[in-house]
RODO-2510 file (C-alpha; in nm, 4 decimals, decimal comma):
residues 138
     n   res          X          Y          Z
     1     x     0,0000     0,0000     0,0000
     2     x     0,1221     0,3636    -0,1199
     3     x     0,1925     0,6175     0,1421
     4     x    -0,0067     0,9322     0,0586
     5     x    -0,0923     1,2233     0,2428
     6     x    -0,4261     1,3342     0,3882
     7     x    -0,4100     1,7178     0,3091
     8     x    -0,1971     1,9890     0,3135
     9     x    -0,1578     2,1726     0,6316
    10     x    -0,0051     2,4524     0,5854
    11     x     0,0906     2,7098     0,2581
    12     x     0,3755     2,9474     0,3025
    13     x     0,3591     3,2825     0,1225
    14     x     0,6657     3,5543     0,1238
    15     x     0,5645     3,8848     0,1927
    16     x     0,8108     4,2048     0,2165
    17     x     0,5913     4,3945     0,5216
    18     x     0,4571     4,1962     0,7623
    19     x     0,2384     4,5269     0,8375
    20     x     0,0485     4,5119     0,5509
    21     x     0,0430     4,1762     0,5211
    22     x    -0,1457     4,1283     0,8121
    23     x    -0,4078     4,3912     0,7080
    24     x    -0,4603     4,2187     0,3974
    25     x    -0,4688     3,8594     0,5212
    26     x    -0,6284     3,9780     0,8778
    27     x    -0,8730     4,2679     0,7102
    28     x    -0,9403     4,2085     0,4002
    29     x    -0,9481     3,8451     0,4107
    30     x    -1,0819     3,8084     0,7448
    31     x    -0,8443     3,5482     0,8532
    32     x    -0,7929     3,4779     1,2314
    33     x    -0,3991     3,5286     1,3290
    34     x    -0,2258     3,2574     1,5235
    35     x     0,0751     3,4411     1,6053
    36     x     0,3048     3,7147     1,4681
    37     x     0,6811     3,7544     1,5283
    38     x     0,7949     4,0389     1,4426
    39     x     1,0626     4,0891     1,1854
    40     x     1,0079     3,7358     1,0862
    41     x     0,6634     3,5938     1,0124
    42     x     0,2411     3,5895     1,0813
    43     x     0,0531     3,3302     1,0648
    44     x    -0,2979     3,2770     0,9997
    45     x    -0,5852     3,0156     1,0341
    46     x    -0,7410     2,9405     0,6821
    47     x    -1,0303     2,6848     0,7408
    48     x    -0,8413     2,3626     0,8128
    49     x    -0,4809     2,4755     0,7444
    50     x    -0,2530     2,7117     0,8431
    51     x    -0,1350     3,0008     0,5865
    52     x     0,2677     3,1152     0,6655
    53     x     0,3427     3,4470     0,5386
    54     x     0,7329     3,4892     0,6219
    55     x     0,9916     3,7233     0,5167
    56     x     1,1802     3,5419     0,3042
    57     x     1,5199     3,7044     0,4025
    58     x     1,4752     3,6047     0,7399
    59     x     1,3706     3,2037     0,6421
    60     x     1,7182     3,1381     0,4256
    61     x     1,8858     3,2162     0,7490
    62     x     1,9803     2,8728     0,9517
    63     x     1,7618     2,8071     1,2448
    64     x     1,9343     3,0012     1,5915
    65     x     1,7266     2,7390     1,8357
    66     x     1,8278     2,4497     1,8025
    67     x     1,5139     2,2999     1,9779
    68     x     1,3436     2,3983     1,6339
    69     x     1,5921     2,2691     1,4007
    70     x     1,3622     2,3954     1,0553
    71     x     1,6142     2,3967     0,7582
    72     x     1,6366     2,7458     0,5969
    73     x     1,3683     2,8207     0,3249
    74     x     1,2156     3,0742     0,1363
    75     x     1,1904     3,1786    -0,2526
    76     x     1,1992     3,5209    -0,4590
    77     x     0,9285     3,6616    -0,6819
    78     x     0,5794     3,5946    -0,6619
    79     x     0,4161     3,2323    -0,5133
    80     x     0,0727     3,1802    -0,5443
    81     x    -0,2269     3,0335    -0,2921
    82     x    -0,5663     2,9298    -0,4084
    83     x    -0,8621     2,9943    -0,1260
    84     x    -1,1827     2,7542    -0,1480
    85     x    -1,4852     2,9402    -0,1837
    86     x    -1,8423     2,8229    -0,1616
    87     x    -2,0464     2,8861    -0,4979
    88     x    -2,2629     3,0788    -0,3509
    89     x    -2,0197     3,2916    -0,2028
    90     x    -1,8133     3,3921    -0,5212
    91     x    -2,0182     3,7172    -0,6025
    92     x    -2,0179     3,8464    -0,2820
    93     x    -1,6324     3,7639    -0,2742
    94     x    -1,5955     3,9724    -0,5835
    95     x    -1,7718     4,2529    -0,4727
    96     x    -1,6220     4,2307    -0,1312
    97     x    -1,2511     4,2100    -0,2835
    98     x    -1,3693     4,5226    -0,4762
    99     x    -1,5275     4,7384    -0,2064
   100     x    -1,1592     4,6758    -0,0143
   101     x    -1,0316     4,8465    -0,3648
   102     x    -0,8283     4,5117    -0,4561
   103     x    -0,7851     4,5087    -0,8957
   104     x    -0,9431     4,1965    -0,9723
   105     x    -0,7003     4,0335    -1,2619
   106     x    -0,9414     3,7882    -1,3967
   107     x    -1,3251     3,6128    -1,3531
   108     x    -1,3678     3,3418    -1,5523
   109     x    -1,5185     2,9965    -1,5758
   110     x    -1,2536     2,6995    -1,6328
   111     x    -1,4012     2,3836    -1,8445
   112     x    -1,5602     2,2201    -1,5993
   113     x    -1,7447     2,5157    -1,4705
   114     x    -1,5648     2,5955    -1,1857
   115     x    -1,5101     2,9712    -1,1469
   116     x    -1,1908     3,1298    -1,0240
   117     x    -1,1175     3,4959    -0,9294
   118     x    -0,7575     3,6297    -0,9244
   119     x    -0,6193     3,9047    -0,7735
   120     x    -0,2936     3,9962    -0,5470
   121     x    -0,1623     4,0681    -0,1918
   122     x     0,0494     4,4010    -0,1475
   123     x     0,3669     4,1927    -0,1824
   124     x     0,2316     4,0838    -0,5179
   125     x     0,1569     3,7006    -0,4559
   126     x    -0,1376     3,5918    -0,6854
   127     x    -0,4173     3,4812    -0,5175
   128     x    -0,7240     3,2853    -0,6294
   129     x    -1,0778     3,2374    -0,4939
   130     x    -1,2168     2,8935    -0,6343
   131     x    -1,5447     2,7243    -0,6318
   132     x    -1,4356     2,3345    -0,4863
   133     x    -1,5594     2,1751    -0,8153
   134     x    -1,2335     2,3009    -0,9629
   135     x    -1,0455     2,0358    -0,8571
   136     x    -1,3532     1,8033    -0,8497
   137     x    -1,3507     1,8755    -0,4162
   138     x    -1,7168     1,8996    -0,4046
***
């Protein structure tokens, strides 16, 4: 029998200020924050996973506890994070993300249906709203 994984727990993002980060993620997105060290990283709860947003020059540097021995990480440019998103909810998403004056980069419908909205953080990850039937999740 295969090994596979039940879910993903956690999506890391890279943000440049963790400032407006967490009035995007917090405000904006209405997530509830965990915890927030400053310099370094917030975290937020996302439904049933976790959603990192470090500072990616501070997560390439090797770990200083070495109680918490997490290998250095991080990346440069843009990631991307997809958020699950009722049907039903979509619209008022849309209108939401545009009362908060976020650009909305695309609406569409993929092949099966399933409609995404795109649109970015102020550190310029791309972010998605999905219905679930996207990836067949319904």
């Amino acid at each position: 029998m295969a090994l596979v994984p039940d879910g993903i727990l956690e999506t890391a993002l890279y943000v440049r200020d963790l400032d407006s980060a967490e009035r995007f993620y917090g405000g904006t997105l209405g997530l509830e924050k965990i915890v927030r060290v400053e310099g370094r990283h917030v975290f937020f709860r996302c439904g049933d996973g976790i959603l990192l947003l470090f500072i990616a020059s501070e997560t390439v540097r090797p770990p200083s506890n070495p109680a918490l021995p997490v290998p250095a990480h991080g990346m440069r440019g843009a990631g991307h994070a997809c958020f699950r998103v009722e049907s039903d909810k979509m619209e008022p998403w849309r209108q939401h993300l545009e009362e908060e004056g976020v650009g909305i980069e695309a609406d569409f419908r993929w092949p099966n249906g399933a409609r995404s909205i795109y649109f970015r953080d102020p550190a310029g990850n791309s972010l998605e709203i999905a219905e679930p039937k996207l990836w067949d999740l319904e």
